[in-house]
C-alpha positions as CSV (number, residue, x, y, z in Angstrom):
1,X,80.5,23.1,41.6
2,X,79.1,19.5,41.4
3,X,75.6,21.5,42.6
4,X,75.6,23.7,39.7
5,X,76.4,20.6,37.3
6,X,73.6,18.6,38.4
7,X,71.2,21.9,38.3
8,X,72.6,22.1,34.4
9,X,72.1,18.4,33.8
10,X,68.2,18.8,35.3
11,X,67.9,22.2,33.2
12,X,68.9,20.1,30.0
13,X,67.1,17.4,30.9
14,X,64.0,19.1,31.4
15,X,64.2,21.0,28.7
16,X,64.9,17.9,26.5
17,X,62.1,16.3,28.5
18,X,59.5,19.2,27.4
19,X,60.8,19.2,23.9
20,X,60.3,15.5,23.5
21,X,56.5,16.1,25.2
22,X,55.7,19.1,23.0
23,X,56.6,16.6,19.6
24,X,54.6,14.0,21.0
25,X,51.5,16.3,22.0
26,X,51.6,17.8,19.4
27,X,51.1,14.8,16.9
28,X,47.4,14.5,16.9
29,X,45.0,12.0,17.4
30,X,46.3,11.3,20.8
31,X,44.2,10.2,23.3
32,X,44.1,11.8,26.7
33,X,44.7,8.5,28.7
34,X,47.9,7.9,26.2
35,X,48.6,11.6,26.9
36,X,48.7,11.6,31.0
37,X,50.6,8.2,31.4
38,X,53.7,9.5,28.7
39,X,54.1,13.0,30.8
40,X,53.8,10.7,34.1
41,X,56.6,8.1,32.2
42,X,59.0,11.3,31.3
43,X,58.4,13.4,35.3
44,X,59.3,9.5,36.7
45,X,62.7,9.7,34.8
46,X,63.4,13.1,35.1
47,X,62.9,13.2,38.8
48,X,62.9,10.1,40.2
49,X,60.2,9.9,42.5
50,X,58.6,6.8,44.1
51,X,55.7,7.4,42.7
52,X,54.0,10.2,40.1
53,X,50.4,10.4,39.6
54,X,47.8,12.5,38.0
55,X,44.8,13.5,38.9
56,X,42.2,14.9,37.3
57,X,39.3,16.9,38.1
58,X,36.2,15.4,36.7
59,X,34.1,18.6,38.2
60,X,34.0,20.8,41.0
61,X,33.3,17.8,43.5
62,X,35.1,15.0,42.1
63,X,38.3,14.0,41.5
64,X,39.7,10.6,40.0
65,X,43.4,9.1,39.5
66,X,44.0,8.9,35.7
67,X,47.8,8.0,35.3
68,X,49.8,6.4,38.0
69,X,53.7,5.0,38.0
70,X,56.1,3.9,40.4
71,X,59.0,1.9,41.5
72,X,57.8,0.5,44.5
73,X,54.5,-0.3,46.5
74,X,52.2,2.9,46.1
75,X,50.2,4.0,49.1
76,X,48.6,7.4,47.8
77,X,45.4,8.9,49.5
78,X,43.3,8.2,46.9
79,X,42.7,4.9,45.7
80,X,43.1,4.6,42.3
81,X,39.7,2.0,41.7
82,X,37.7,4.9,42.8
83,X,36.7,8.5,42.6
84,X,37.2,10.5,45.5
85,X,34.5,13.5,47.5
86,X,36.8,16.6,47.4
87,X,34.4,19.3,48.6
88,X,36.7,20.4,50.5
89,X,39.7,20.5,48.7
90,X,41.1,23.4,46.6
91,X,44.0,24.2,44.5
92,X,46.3,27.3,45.6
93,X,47.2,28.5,42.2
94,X,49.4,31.3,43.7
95,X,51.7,29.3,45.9
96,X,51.3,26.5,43.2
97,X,50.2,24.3,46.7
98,X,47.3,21.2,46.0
99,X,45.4,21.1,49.5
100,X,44.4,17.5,49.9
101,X,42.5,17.9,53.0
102,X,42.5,20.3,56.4
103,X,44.8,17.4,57.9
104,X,47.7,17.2,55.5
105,X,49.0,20.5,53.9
106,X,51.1,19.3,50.4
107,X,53.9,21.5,51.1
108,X,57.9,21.3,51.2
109,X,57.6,21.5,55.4
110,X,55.2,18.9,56.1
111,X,55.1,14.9,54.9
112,X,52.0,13.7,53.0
113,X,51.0,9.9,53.7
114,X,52.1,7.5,55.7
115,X,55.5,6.5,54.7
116,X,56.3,9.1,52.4
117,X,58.2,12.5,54.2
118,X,58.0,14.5,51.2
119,X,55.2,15.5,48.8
120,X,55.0,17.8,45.9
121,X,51.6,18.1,43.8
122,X,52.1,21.2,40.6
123,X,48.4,22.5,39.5
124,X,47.3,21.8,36.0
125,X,45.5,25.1,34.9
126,X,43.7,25.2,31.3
127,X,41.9,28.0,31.6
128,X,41.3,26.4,35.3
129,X,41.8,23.6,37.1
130,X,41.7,20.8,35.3
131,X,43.5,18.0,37.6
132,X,47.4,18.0,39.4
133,X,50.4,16.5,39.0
134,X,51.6,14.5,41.9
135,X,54.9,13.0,43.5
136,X,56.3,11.3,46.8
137,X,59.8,11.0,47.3
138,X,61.0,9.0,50.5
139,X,65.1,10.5,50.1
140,X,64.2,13.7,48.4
141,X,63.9,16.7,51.0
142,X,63.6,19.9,48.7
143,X,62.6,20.7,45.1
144,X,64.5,23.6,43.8
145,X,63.2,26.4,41.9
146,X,64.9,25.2,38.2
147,X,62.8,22.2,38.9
148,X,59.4,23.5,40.1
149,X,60.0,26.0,36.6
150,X,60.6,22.6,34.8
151,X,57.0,21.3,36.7
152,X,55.4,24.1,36.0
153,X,56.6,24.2,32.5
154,X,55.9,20.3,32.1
155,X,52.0,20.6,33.7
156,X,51.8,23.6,31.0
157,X,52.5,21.2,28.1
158,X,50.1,18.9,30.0
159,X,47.9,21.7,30.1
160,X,48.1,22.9,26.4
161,X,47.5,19.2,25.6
162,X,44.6,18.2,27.4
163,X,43.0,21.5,25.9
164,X,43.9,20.3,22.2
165,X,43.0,17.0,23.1
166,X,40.1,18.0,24.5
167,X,39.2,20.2,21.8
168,X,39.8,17.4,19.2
169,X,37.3,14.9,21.0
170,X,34.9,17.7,20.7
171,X,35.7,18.2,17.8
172,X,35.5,14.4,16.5
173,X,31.9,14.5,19.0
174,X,30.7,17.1,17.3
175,X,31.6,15.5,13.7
176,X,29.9,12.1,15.0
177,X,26.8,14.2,15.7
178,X,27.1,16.2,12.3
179,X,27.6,12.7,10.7
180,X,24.5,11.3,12.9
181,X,22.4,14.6,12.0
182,X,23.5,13.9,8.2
183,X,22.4,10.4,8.0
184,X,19.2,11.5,9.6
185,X,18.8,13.9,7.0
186,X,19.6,11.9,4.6
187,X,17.0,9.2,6.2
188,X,14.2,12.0,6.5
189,X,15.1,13.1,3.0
190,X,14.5,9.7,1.7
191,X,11.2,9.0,3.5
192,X,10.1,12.7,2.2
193,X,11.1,11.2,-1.2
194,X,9.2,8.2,-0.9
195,X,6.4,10.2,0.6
196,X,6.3,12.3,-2.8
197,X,6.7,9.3,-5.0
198,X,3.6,7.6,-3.3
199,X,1.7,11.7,-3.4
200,X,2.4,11.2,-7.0
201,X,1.2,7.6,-7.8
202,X,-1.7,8.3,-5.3
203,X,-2.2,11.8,-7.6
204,X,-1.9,9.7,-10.6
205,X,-4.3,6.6,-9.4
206,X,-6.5,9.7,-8.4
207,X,-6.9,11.2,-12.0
208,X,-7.1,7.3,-13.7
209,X,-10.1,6.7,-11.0
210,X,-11.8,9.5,-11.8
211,X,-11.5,9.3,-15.6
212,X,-12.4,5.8,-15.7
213,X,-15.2,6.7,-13.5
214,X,-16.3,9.3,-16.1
215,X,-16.1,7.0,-18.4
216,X,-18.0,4.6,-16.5
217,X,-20.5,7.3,-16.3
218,X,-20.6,7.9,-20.0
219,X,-20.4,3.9,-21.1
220,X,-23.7,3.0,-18.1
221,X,-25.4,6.6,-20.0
222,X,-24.9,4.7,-23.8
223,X,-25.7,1.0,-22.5
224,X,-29.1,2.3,-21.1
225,X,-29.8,4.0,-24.4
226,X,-28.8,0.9,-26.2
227,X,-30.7,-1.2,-24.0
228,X,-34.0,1.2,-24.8
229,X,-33.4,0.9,-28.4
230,X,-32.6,-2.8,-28.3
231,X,-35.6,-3.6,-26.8
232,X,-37.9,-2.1,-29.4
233,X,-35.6,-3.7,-32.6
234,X,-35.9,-7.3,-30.4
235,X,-39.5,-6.9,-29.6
236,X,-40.8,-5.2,-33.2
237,X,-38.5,-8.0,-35.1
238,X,-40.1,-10.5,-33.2
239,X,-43.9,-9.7,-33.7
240,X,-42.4,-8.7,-37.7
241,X,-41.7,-12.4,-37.5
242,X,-45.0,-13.7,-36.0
243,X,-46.9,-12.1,-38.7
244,X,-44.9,-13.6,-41.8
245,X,-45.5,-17.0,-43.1
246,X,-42.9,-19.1,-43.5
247,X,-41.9,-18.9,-46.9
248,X,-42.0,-15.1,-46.6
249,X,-38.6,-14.0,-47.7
250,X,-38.6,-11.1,-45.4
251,X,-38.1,-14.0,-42.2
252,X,-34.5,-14.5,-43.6
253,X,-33.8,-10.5,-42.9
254,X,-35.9,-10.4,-40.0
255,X,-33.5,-13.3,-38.5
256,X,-30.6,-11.2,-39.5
257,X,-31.5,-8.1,-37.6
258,X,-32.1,-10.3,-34.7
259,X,-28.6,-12.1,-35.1
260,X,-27.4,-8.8,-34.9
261,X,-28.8,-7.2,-31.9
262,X,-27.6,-10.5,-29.7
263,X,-23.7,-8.7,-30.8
264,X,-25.3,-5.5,-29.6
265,X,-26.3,-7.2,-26.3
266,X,-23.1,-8.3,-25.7
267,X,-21.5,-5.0,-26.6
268,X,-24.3,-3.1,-24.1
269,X,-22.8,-6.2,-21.2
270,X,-19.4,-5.1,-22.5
271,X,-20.1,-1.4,-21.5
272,X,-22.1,-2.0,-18.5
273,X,-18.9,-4.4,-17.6
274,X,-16.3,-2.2,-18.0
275,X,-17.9,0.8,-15.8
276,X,-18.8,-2.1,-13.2
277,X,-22.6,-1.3,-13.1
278,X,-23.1,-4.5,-14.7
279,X,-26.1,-7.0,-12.8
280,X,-25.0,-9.7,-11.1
281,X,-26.4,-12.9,-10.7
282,X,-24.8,-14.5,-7.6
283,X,-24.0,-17.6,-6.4
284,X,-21.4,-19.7,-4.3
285,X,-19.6,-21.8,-6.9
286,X,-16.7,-23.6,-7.3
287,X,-13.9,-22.2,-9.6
288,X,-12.8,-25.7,-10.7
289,X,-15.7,-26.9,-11.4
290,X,-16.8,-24.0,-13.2
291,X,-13.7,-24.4,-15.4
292,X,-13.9,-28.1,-15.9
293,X,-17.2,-27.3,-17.7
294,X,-16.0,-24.7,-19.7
295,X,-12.7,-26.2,-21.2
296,X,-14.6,-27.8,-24.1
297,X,-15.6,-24.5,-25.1
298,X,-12.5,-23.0,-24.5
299,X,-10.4,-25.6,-26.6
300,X,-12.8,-25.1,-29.3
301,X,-11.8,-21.2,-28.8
302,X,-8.2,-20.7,-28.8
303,X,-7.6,-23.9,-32.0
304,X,-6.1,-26.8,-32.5
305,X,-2.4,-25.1,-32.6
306,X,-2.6,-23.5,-29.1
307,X,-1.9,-26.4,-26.1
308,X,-4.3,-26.4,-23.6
309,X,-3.2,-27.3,-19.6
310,X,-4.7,-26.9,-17.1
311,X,-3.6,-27.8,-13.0
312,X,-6.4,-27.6,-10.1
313,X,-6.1,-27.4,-6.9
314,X,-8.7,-30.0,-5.3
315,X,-9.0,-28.4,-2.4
316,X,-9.9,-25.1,-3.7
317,X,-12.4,-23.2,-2.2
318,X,-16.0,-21.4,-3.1
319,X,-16.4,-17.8,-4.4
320,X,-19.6,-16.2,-4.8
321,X,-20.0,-14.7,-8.1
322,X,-21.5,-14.6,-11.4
323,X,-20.7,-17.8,-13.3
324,X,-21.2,-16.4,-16.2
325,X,-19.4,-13.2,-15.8
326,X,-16.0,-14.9,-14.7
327,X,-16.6,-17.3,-17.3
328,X,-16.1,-14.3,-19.8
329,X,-13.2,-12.9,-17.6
330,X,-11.4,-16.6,-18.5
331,X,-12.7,-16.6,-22.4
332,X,-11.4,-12.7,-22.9
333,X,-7.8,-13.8,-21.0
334,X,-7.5,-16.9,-23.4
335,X,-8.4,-14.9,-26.3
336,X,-6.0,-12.0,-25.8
337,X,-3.6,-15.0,-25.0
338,X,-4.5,-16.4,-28.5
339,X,-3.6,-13.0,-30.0
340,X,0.0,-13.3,-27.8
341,X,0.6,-16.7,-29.8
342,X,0.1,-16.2,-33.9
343,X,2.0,-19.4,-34.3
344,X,0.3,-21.3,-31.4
345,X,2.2,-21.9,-28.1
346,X,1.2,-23.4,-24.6
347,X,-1.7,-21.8,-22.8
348,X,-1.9,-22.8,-18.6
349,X,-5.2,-22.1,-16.6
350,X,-4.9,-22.6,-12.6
351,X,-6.3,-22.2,-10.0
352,X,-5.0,-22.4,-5.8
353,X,-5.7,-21.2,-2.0
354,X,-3.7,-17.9,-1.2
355,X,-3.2,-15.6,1.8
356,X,-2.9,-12.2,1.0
357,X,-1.3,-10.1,3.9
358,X,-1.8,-6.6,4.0
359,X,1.5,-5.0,2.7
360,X,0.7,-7.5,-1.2
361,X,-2.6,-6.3,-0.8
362,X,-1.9,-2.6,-0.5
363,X,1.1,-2.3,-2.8
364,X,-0.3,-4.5,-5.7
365,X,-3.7,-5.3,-5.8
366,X,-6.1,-2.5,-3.3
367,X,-8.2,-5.7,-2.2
368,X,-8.5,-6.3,1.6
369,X,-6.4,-8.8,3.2
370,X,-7.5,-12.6,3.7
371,X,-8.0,-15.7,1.8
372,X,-8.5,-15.5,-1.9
373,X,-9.1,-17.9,-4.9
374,X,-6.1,-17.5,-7.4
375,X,-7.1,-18.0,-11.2
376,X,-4.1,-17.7,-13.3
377,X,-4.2,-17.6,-17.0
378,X,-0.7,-17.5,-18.4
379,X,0.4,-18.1,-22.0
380,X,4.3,-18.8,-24.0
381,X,2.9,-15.5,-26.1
382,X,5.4,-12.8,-27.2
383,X,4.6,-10.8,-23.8
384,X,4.1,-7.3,-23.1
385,X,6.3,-4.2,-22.4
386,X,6.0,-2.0,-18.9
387,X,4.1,1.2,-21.0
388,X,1.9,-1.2,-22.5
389,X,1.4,-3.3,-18.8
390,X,0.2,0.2,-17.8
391,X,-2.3,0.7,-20.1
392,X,-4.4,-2.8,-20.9
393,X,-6.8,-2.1,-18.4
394,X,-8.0,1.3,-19.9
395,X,-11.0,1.3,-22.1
396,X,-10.6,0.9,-25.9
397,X,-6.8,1.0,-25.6
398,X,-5.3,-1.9,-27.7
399,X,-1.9,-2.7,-29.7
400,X,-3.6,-4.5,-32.5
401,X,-5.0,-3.2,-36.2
402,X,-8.0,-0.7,-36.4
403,X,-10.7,-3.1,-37.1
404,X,-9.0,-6.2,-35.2
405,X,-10.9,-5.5,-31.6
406,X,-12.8,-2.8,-29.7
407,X,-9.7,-2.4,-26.7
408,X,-12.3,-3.7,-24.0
409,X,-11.9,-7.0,-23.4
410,X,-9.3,-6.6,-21.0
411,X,-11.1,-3.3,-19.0
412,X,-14.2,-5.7,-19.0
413,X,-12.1,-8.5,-17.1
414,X,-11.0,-5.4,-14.9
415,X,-14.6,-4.2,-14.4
416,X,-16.1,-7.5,-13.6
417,X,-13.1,-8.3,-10.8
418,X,-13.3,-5.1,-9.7
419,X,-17.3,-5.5,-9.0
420,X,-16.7,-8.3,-7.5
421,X,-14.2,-7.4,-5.1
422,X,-11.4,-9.2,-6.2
423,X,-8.1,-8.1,-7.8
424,X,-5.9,-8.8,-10.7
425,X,-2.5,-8.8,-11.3
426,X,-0.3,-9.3,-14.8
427,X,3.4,-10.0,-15.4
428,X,4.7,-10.4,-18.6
429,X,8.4,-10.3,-20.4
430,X,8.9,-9.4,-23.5
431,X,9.8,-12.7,-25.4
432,X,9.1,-14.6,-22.7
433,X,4.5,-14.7,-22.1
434,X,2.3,-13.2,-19.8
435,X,0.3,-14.4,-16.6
436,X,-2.6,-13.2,-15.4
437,X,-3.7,-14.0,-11.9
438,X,-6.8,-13.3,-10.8
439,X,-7.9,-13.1,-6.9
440,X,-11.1,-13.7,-5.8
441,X,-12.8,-13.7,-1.9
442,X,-13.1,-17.2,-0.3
443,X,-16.8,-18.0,0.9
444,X,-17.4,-20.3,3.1
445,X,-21.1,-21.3,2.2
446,X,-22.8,-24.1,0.2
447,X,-22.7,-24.2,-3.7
448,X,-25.4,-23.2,-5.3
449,X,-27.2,-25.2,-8.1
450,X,-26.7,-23.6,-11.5
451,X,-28.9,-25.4,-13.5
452,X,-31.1,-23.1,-15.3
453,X,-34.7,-22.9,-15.2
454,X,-37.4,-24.6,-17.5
455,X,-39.2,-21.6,-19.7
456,X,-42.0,-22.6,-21.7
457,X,-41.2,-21.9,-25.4
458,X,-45.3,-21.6,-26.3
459,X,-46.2,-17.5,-25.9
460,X,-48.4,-17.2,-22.7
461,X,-51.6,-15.5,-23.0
462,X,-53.9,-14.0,-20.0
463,X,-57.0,-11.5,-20.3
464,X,-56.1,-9.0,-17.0
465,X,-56.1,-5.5,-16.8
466,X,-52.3,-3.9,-16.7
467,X,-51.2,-0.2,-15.9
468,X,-47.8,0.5,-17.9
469,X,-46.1,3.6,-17.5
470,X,-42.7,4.2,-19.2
471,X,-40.8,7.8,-20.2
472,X,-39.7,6.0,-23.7
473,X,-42.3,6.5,-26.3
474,X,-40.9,3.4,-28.7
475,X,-40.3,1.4,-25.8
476,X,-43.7,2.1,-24.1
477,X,-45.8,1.2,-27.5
478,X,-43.8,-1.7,-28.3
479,X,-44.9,-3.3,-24.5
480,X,-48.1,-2.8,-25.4
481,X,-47.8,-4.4,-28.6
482,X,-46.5,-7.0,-27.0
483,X,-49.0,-7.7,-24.1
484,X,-52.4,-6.4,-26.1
485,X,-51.2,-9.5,-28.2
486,X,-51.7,-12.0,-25.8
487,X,-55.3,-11.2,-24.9
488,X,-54.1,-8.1,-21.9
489,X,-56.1,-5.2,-21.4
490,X,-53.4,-2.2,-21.2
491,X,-53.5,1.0,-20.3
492,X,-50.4,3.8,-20.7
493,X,-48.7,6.6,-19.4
494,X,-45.8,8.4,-19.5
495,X,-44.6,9.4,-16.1
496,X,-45.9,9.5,-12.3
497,X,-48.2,12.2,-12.2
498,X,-49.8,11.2,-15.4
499,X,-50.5,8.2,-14.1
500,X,-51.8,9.6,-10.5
501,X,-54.5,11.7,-12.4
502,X,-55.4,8.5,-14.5
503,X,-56.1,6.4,-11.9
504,X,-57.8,8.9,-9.8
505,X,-60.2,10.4,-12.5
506,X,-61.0,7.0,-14.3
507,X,-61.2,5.4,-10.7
508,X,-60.3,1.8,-12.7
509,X,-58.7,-0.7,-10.8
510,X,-55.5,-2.8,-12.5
511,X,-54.4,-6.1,-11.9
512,X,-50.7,-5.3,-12.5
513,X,-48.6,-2.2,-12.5
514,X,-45.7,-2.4,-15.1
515,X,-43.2,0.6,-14.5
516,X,-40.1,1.5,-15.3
517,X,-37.8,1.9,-12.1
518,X,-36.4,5.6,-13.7
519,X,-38.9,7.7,-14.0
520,X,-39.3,12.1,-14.6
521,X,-40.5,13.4,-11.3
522,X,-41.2,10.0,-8.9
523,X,-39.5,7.0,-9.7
524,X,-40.8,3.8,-9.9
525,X,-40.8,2.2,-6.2
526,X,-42.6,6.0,-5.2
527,X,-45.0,5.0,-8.1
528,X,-45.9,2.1,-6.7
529,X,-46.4,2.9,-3.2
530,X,-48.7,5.6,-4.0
531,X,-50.8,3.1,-6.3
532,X,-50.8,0.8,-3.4
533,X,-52.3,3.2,-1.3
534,X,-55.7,3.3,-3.5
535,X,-55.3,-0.6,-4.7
536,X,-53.8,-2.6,-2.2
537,X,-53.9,-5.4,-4.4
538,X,-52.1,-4.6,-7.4
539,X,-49.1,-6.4,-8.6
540,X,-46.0,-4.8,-9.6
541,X,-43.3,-5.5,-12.0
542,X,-40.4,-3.1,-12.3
543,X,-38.4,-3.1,-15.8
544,X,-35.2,-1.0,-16.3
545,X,-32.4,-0.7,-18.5
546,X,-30.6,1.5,-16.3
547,X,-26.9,0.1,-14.4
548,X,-27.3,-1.8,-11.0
549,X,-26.0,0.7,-9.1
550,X,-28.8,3.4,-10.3
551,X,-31.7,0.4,-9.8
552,X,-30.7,-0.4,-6.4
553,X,-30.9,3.3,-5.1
554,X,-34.3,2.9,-5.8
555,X,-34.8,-0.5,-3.8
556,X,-36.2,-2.4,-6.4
557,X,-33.2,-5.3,-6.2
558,X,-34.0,-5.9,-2.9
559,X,-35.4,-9.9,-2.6
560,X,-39.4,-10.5,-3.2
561,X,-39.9,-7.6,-5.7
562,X,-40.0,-8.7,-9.3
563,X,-37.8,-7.3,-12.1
564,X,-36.7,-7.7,-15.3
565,X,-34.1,-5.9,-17.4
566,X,-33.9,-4.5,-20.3
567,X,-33.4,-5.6,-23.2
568,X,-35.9,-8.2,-23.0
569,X,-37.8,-10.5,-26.1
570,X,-41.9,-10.9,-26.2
571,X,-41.6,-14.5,-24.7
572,X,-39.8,-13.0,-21.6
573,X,-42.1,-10.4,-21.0
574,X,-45.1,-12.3,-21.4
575,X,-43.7,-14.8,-19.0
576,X,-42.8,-12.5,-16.4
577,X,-45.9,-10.9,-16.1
578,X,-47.3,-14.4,-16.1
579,X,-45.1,-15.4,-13.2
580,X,-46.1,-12.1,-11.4
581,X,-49.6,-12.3,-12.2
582,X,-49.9,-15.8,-10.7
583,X,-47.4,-15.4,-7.9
């Protein structure tokens, strides 16, 4: 009777014991560790071993302890620091029987370990073996077939929960990686995104570059032709004005049309500026200087009601450029900051050392990394929107009346930075002014001397014989106008071949050669060459009113070959071919 009572108190028990397991198990997240040690906690109280472990099967030739309780010192086979070699082992699923080794057979007959005369291990089987439950009793002699159910029934809950649990962890793996693969989507996504955006602004800088370059094209094309017909209303004014005494009222309009063609020369420099085809006269110069020497000019520019400051950096250093050239770039920023202040303000000019690195270089200003002279012009003005930030550099645009500007001063500042491989950069605020900074390459060479040379005023004369061959009819009559005035012998034609057949029927031999560097058929240098081959000893001057980059294709801006650009005045011309003449 007291047999069957304690087999009822162990069935309830158990049963309580697998109920309370199920409700924990089945409360997820659990971990696995959490898991192992409550089922080992609730076996320990329910049977009263000296010890309960379990072991798990971490694959087919390890196994490692993973939850281990006792009341007293516990001596199992396996140490539980360490994971054990168990190709040899196997798990009996039929007798429910764990075989630890050939020596010691886990069984109700035979003792397992030293010590302990009784040894029961219960398979865990999820699907298959996935570890054993283990106990050593020293008292205990039997295990009776209520309690192995109870085992078998705990190890199945055990079972059940390592698959959920391990099912969850798979699960949360799995989200991890989904998370991981998201954010690397997301990551890609955004790259791809920028990669558009910067496909875009490159498409966009694409298109501006090549309309600006067609319209580079288009302003070099009108310049030349301006420069052609500039040169015969300069030249034909100034004999017009030769020939009239001076009370003649006709001198007081022929002064007038001259006044008037230097505005056209400047427009031509404008044009020839903007499309960046202007010449350039270079030499190492020092920014500071340069602007010291101007600010008389430049007070006298921007009025009395404007505040002029302007901080130098002493230790600047040299460019090579134009003078004259960044000197406009500075005038055209002070006058469009003059414009910026109708009721006067405070305009700054500046200049400092900078090292560009490559990432400012490539996002803001397409200029190669290094050490650049920075000339900032900045103004208290009323400042500039972004739309209209994006649009000052293109030619003819402008925010002011029709009548109050052309829209090119600011493309020509762009043009001449540009050709001189510099950058520029503007920030402005509406309310608030604008600054323009201006980068420029650091030489290090000497400064050059910028004093101009000493030109006779009094119309040089000379009695040689001179070959001139230009395409322009006007332009070709008025040179020999010019130079049959002063005592030359000329003789014309129109292009290469003409002049081939001239030389080699009349068999005359000329002094000087005066050609124009663009020419139908051969151009000038070819011209030239072939003349040199049946008079070694001519001279040659090359005149042109073509863009730089056109004239140095044909070679003729390379040093020790004489030049001189059109549109040029009587006095120049006859002083050039002095120069060459004599040379």
């Amino acid at each position: 009777m007291e047999g069957n009572n304690k087999e009822a108190d162990i069935n309830l028990s158990g049963l309580s014991t697998i109920i309370k397991l199920n409700n924990m198990f089945g409360f997820l997240p659990i971990s696995l560790n959490e898991m192992l040690l409550a089922t080992v906690g609730e076996v320990l109280k329910l049977f009263n071993p000296n010890s309960c472990a379990i072991f798990m099967i971490k694959d087919q030739d390890v196994i490692e302890l993973a939850a281990i309780q006792g009341k007293e010192s516990i001596k199992p086979d396996f140490d539980p620091h360490k994971s054990h070699d168990i190709k040899h082992c196997k798990v009996v699923r039929d007798s429910l029987l764990f075989v630890s080794d050939d020596k010691h057979h886990c069984a109700n007959r035979q003792p397992y370990g030293e010590g302990y005369p009784f040894h029961v291990c219960i398979p865990i089987i999820a699907e298959k073996v996935v570890g054993v439950l283990s106990m050593d009793f020293l008292n205990k002699k039997a295990i009776f077939s209520d309690e192995l159910n109870i085992l078998l029934s705990i190890t199945n809950q055990a079972a059940i929960a390592i698959q959920r649990t391990m099912l969850f962890n798979d699960m949360k793996k799995e989200k991890i990686e989904l998370e991981t693969a998201y954010k690397e989507i997301q990551k890609l996504n955004n790259e791809l995104s920028k990669k558009i955006s910067e496909l875009k602004d490159t498409q966009e800088q694409l298109l501006q570059s090549q309309k600006m370059e067609a319209l580079g094209r288009l302003a070099g094309g009108i310049a030349h032709d301006f420069n052609n017909l500039l040169t015969v209303v300069i030249g034909y004014s100034e004999l017009t004005l030769n020939e009239l005494s001076q009370e003649s009222s006709l001198r007081f309009n022929t002064n007038k049309v001259l006044k008037a063609t230097d505005r056209l020369k400047s427009l031509t420099g404008q044009l020839l500026a903007f499309s960046r085809k202007q010449f350039i006269d270079s030499r190492i110069i020092n920014p500071n200087r340069l602007i010291t020497d101007f600010a008389v000019m430049l007070k006298r520019l921007i009025g009395e009601d404007i505040e002029l400051e302007i901080a130098l950096s002493p230790d600047v250093g040299s460019i090579r450029a134009d003078h004259r050239q960044i000197e406009q770039v500075i005038m055209n920023l002070c006058i469009n900051s003059k414009q910026a202040m109708p009721n006067g303000g405070k305009l700054f000019i500046e200049t400092k050392n900078v090292k560009l690195n490559e990432i400012y270089t490539k996002h803001y200003l397409d200029i190669t990394p290094g050490w650049y002279v920075m000339i900032a012009v900045s103004d208290t003005g009323h400042g500039m929107s972004e739309d209209v930030i994006a649009h000052i550099f293109e030619p003819f645009f402008t925010t002011r009346e029709i009548g109050q500007g052309t829209g090119l001063g600011l493309s020509v500042v762009h043009g001449i930075v540009k050709q001189h491989n510099g950058g520029i950069r503007v920030y402005s605020e509406i309310g608030k002014g604008t600054t323009f900074e201006i980068y420029l390459p650091i030489i290090e060479e000497p400064i050059s001397d910028l004093t101009e040379p000493y030109q006779d005023s009094n119309m040089p004369r000379g009695s040689e014989s001179i070959l001139l061959v230009e395409d322009e009819d006007l332009v070709r009559e008025l040179i020999r106008d010019m130079l049959s005035g002063s005592g030359y012998s000329i003789t014309i034609a129109s292009n290469g071949e003409e002049t081939m057949k001239l030389i080699q029927k009349t068999n005359s031999c000329f002094d000087l050669l005066i050609t124009d560097v663009v020419l139908p058929g051969m151009n000038g240098m070819e011209l030239a060459n072939n003349i040199r081959a049946l008079i070694p000893d001519i001279k040659v001057l090359y005149i042109s009113g073509h863009n730089e980059d056109i004239i140095h294709k044909c070679g003729v801006l390379e040093e020790g070959i004489s030049f001189l650009r059109k549109p040029f005045t009587a006095l120049s011309l006859n002083s050039k071919v002095r120069e060459v003449l004599t040379s």
